[in-house]
C-alpha positions in Angstrom: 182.9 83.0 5.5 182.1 81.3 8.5 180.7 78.2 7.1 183.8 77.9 4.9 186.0 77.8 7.7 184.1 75.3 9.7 184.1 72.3 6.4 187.9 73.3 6.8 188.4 72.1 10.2 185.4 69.7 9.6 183.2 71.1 12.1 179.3 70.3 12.1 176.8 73.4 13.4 176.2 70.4 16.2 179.6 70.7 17.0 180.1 74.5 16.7 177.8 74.7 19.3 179.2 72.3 21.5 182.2 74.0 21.3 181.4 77.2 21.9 178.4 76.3 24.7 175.7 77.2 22.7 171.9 76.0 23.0 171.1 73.5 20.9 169.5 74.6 17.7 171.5 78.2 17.6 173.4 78.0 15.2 170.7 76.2 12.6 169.4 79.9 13.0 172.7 81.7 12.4 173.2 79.5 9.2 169.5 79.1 7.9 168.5 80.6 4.4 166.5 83.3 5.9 169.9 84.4 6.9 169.9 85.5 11.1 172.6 87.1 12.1 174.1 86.4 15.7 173.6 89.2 18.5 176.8 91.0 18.6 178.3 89.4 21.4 177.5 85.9 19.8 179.3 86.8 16.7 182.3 88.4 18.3 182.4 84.9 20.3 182.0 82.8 16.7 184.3 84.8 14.7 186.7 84.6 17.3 186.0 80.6 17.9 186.4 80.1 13.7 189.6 82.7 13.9 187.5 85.1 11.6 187.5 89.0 11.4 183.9 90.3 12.6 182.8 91.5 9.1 182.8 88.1 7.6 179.9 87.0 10.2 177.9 90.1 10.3 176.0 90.1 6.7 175.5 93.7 5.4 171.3 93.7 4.7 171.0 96.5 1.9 166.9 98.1 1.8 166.3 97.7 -1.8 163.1 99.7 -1.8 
């Protein structure tokens, strides 16, 4: 996942978002518990930055009710 690859190449969220331009605080959302995906275009951009395919930074959200 993406946080996996990023302690491989020890890379902090502050500079994940250096690195790919992103407002401060962005990626704390990406990565927080509650679990916020990216928009599309964002993702495409990280999983492409952290040479990962698309489905490992899109989360599948099943409804359980």
């Amino acid at each position: 996942n993406a946080l996996e690859a990023m302690r491989k190449r020890e890379l902090t969220i502050n500079g994940l978002e250096l690195g790919m331009g992103l407002t401060k605080g962005l990626a704390n959302r990406w990565f927080s518990p509650e679990e916020h995906d990216p928009s599309w275009k964002s993702g495409l951009e990280l999983a492409a930055f952290l040479d990962l395919p698309w489905t490992d930074i899109f989360k599948r959200k099943e409804n359980l009710t």
